[in-house]
ZAZA-382529 format. One record per residue: residue in one letter; x, y, z negated of N, C-alpha, C, CB in turn. Coordinates in pm, whole numbers, plus 50000, padded with zeros to 5 digits. Glycine has a CB too. Layout:
AXYZXYZXYZXYZ
...
END
This chain:
X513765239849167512555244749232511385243949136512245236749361
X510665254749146509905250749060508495245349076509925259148993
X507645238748969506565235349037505565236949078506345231249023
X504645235849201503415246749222502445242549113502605246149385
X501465252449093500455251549038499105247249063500465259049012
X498455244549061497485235749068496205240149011497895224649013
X495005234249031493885235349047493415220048907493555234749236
X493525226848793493565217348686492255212548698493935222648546
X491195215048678489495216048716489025202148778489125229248843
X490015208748891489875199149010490205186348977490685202549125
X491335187948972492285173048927491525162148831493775177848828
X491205168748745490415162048647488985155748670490295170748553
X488375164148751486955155948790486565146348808486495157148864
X486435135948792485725124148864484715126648930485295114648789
X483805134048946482585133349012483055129449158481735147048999
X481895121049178481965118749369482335130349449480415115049445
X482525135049522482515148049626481545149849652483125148449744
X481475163049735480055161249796480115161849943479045172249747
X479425162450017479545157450145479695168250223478495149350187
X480895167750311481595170050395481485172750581482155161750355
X480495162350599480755156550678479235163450805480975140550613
X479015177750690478485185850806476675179150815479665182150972
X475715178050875474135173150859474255156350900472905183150986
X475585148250891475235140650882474305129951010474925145150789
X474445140751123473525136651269474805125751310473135153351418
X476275128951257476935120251396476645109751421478175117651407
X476835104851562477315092551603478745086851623476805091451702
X478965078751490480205076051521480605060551621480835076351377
X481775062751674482005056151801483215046651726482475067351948
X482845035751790483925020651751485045025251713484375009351877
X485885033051772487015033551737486915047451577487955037051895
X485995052351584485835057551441485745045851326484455066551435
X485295041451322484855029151274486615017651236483605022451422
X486975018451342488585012451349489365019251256489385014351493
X489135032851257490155046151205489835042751040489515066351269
X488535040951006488255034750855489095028350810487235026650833
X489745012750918490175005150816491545012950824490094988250834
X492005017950832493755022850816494575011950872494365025050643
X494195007051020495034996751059496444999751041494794993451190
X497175006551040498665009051036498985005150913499155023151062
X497985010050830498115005850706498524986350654496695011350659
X497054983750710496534971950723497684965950771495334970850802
X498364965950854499494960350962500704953950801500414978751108
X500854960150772501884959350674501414947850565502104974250605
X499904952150499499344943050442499414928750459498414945950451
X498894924250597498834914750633500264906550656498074916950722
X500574915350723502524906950736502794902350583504264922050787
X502494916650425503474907650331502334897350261504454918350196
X501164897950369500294886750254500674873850354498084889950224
X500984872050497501324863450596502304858450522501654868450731
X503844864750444504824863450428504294854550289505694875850439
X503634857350216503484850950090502754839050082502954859150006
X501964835650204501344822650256502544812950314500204826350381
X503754818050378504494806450392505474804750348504684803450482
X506164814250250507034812150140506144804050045507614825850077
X504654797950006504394791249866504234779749949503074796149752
X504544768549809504834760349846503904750349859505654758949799
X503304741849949502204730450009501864736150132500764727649917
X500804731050186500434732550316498914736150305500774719650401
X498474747050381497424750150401496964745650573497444764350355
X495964740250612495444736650727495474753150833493814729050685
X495724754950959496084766851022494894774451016496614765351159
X493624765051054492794773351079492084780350936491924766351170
X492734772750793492434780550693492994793150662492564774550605
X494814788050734495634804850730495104812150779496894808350787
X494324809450877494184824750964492754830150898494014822751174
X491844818650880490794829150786491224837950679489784821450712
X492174830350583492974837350470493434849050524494184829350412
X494334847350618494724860550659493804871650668495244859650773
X492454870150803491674876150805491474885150685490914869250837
X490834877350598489894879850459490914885650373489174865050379
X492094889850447492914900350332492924909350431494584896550254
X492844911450566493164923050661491734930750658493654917550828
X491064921050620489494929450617489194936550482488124918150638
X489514928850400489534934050239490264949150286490714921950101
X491534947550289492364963750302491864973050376493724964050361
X491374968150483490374973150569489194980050508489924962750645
X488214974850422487054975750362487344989450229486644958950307
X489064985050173489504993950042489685004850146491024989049930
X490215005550264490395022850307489765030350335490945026650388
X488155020850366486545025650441486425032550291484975010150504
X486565025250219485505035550083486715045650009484595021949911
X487895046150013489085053449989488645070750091490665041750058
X488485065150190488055077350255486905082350269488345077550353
X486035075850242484355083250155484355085450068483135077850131
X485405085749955485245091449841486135103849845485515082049734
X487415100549935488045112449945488295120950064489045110449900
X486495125050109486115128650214486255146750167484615120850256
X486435148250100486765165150039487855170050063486785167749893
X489125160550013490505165649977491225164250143491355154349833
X490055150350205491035151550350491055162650409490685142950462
X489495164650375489275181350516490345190450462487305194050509
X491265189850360491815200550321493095196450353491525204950190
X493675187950456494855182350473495515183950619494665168850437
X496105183750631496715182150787496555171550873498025182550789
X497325162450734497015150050802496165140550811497615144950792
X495135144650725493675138450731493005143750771493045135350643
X492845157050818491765161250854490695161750977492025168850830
X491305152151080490705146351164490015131551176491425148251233
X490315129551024489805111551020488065115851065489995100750797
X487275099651061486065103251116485075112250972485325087151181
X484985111150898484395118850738484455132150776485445116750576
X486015139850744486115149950765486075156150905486925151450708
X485975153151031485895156251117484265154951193486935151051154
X483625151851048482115154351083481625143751214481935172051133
X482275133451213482135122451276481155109751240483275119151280
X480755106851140480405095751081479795102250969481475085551055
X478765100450921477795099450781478445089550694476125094050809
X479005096250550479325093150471478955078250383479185102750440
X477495077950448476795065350395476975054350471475405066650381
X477365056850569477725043450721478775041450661478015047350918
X480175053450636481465049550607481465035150478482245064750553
X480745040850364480675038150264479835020750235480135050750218
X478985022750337478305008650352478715000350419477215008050391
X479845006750544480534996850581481834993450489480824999550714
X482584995750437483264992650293483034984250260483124998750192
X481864984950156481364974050085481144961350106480534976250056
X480044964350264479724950550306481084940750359478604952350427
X482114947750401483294940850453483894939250324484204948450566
X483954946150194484474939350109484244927350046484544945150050
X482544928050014481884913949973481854902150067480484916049942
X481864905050167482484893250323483374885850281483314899950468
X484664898050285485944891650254486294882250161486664899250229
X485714885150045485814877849891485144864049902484944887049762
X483964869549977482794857449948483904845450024480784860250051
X484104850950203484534838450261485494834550227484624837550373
X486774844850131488184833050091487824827549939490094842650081
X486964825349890486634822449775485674810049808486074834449699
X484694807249931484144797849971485214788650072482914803150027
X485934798050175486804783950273487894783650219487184784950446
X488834787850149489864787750116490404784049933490084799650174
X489684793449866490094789849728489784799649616491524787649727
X489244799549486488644810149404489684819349342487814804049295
X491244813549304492034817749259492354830549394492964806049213
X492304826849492492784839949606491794847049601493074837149769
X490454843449601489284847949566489444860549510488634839549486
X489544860349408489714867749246490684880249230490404856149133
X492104871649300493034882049368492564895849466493864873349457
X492064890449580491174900649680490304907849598490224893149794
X489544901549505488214911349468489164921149380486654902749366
X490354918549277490634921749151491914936049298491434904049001
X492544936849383492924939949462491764954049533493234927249520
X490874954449551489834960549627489364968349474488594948449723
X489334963749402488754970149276489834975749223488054960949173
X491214973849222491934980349194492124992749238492614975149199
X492214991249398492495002949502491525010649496492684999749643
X490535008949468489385017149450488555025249315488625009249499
X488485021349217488785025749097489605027249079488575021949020
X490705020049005491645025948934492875040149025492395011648881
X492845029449145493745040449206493135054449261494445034049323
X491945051549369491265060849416490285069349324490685055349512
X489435064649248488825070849139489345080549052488475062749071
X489795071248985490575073748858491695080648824490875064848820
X493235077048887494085082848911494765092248979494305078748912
X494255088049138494675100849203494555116949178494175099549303
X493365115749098493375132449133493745135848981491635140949199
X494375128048900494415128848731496005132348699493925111848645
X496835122748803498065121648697499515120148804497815105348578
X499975122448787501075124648891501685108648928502395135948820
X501525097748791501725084648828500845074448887502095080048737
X499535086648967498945076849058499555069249107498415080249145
X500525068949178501335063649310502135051649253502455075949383
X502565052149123503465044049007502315029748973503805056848830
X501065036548901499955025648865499135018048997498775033848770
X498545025849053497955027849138498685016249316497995045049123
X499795018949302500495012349382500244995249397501765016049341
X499904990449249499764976849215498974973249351498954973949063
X497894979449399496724974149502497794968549617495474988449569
X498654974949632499234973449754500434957149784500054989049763
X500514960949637501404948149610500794935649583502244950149500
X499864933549567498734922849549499114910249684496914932049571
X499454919349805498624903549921500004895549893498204906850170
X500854895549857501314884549884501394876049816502104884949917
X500844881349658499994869849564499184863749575499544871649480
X498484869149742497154865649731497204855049835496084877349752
X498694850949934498794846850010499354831949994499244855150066
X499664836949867500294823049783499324819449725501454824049675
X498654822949643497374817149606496944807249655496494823849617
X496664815649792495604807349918496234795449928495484814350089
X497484793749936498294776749952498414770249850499764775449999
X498924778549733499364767649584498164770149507500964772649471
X497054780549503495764781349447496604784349309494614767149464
X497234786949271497744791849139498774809949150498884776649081
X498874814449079500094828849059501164819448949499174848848950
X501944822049035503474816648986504894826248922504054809949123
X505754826948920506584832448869507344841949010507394821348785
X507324832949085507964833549209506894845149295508104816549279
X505294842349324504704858649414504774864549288502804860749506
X505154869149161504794876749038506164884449156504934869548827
X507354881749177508424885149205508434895949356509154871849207
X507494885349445506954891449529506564903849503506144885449566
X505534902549479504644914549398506164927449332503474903849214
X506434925049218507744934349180508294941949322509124923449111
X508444933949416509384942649530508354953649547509844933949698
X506974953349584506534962349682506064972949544505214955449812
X506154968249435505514975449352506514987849331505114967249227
X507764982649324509124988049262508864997149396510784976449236
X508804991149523508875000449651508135011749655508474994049766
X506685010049611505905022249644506135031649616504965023349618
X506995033749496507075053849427507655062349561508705057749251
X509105051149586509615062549669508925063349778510955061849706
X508815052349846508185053049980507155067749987507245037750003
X506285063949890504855076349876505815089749842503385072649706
X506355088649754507295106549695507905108549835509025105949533
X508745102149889509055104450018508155114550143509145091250053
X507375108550122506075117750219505805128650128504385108750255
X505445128549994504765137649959505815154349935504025130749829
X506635147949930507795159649935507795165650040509155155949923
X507775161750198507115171750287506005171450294507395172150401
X505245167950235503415168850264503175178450149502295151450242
X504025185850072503655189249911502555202349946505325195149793
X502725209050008501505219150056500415216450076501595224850156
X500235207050171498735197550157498225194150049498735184950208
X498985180949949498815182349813498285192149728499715181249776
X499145200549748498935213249659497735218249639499575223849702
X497595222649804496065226949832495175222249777495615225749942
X495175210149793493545199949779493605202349606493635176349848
X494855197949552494665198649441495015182849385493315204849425
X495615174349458496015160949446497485162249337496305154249617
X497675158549242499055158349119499805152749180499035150948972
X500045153549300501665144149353502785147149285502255147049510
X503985141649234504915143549197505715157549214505335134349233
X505735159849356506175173149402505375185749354506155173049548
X504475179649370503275191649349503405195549153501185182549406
X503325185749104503365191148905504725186948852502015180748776
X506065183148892506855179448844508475188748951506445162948836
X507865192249057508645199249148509665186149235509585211749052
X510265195649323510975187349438511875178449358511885196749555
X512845185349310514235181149205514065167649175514355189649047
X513085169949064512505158048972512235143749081510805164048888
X511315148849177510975136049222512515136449306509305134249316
X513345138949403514145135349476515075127249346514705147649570
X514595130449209515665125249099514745109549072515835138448927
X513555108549054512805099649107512905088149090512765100449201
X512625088949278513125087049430514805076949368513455108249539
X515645084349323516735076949346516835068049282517695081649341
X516295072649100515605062749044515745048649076514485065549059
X514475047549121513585035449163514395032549279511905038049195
X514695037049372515665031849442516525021149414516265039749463
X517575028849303518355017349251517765002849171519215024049160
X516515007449106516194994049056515324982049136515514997048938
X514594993249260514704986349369515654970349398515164996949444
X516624973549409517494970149475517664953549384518734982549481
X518134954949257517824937449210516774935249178518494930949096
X515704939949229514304930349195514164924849367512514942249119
X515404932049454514334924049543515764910849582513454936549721
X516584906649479516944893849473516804886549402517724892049482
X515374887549309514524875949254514344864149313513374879349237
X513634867949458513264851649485514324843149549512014849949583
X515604845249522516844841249548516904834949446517854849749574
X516964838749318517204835049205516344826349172517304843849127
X515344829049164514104816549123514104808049283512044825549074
X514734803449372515284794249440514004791549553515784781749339
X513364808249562512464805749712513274806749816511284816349747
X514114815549819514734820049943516564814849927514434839249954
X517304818049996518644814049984519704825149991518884804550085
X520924825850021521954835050045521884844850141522964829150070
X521534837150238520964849350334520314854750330520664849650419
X519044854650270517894867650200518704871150161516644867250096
X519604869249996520104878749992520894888950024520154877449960
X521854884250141522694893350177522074903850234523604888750252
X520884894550376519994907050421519644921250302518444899350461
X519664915350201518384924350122519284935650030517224912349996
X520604930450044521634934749992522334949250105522564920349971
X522004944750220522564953550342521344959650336523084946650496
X520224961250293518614970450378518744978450209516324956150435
X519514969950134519284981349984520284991250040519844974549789
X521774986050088522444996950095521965007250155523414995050136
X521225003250281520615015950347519645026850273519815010750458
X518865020550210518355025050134518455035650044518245018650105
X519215029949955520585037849849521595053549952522245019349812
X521545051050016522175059550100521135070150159522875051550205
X520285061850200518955075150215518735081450072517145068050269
X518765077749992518215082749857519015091249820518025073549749
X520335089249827521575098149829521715115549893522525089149914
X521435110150030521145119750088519975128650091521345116650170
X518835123050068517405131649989518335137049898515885121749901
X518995135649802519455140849677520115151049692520135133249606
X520925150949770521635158949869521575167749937521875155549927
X520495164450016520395178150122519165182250117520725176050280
X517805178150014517475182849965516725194650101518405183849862
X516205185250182515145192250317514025177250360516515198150508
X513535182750441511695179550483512545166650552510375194150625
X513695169450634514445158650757514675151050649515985163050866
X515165149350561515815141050496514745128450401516745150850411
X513175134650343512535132150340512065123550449512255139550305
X511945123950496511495122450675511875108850697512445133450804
X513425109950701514015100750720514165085750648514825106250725
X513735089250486513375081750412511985073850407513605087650328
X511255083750443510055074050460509725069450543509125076450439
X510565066350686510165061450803510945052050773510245068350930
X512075051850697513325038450678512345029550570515295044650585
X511615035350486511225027850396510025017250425510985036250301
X509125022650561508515011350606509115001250689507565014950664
X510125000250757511084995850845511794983950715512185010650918
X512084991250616512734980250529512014969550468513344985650425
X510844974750442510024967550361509554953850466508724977950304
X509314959050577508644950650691509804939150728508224961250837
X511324943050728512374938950731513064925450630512854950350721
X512684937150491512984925650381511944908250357512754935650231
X510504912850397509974903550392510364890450539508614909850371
X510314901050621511384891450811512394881550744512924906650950
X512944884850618514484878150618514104868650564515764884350546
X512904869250435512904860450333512034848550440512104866950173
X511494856650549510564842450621511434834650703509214846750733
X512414843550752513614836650829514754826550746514464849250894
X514914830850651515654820950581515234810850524516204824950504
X513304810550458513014799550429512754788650613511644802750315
X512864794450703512464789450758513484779850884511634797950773
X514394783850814516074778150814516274767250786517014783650730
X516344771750630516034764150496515004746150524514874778150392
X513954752250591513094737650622513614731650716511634738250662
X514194740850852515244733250932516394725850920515624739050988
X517024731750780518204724550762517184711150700519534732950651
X516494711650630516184700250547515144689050633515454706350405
X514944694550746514484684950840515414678150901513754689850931
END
């Protein structure tokens, strides 16, 4: 297949956008405001930064976990408020964005954008004051990632947005360990590897039926400058190498046999979706992959909490 063409101009720009969002009179309503942080998003965040707070090892006081927690659900929260004021242009040109509050002429670009910020500097300030500077540093270096490097910088530049760019995402559960051992260890570095290794396909997955949207706006998704082929070739890729990075923390002796087997049975699935993308080579099949791929991810981290949490039972 070959690959669409694109809007080179575009791609390349950095300049801010310009505003979208119509004279700017709206009143946007709470749940606009909600739609900012990308809770669905957020949902995921928090579980693998939850997961990385009680896989490290010491004890954090509860009511510090749950601020910690907070102050990473708000951070991700805060990275999607300004993710979508900056890319208040390319949504209106999307299907599936084009009803967020920005493009749907809901919210003034400067509310979106100021609420961002101020929830980002919140976040940092309070896990860096109740909790610890090393998680601190993580969150800020996390929010600055997702936002420059990924949102700025890359997305509209290079088809390995999704490859570099991904790092933001993989961050909380370094950041969750932090918060308990106040140090980055060998062991969340490992953490981190799974979701990093995870993101290509997960994202190529969507973008392979989303590639028209892409196209349009002018976003370098894989599909869009490299064609279907390539990425479903990818996709399988990373799949497979997927698969032994996420029995690291087996190996470095966080988790036990049963992570791995779990992780060993959610790769096979995996591997088999990837197969079949390869294969049949349609939107369903796509489809199918990227709805398995949040399911696994949410899954793989379930096992590693269930087995350490075995693990302390047996040793109690």
């Amino acid at each position: 297949m070959a690959s669409t063409s694109i809007d080179l101009n575009h791609v390349s720009s950095g300049a801010v956008p310009s505003d979208v969002s119509g004279d700017g009179s709206a009143s946007p309503a709470v749940a606009d405001f909600i739609a900012l942080l990308k809770p669905r998003v957020m949902s995921l965040v928090v579980f693998t930064g939850f997961a990385g707070m009680m896989l490290a090892p010491g004890h954090l006081h509860p009511l510090l976990a749950a601020v910690a927690i907070l102050c990473i659900a708000v951070a991700a929260g805060a990275s999607g408020a300004i993710n979508m004021w900056y890319d208040r242009d390319i949504d209106a040109g999307m299907k599936r964005t084009r009803n967020r509050p920005l493009p749907a002429g809901r919210m003034d670009p400067a509310d979106a954008l100021g609420f961002g910020v101020v929830l980002s500097v919140a976040a940092v300030s309070v896990m860096g004051l109740a909790v610890n500077y090393v998680a601190a540093a993580l969150l800020a270096l996390t929010i600055c990632f997702y936002v420059f490097v990924y949102t700025i910088w890359l997305k509209r530049r290079t088809p390995q947005n999704i490859v570099i760019g991904g790092a933001s995402g993989a961050f909380p559960p370094m950041i969750g360990w932090a918060a308990v051992s106040g140090d980055v260890s060998l062991a969340s570095l490992a953490l981190f590897a799974i979701i990093f290794m995870w993101t290509p396909a997960h994202f190529w997955a969507l973008s392979l039926y989303r590639c028209g949207d892409y196209a349009r706006v002018g976003v370098p998704m894989m599909p869009v400058v490299a064609g279907a082929r390539e990425t479903r070739k990818l996709i399988l890729l990373y799949t497979v190498l997927l698969i032994p990075v996420t029995l690291a923390p087996c190996w470095l002796g966080v988790v036990g046999m049963a992570y791995a087997i779990v992780a060993l049975v959610l790769g096979g699935g995996f591997l088999g979706l990837a197969l079949r993308l390869w294969a049949a080579k349609s939107d369903s099949a796509a489809k199918a992959l990227f709805g398995y791929s949040i399911l696994y991810l949410f899954l793989l981290f379930a096992a590693m909490l269930a087995d350490a949490a075995a693990g302390m039972g047996m040793a109690a």
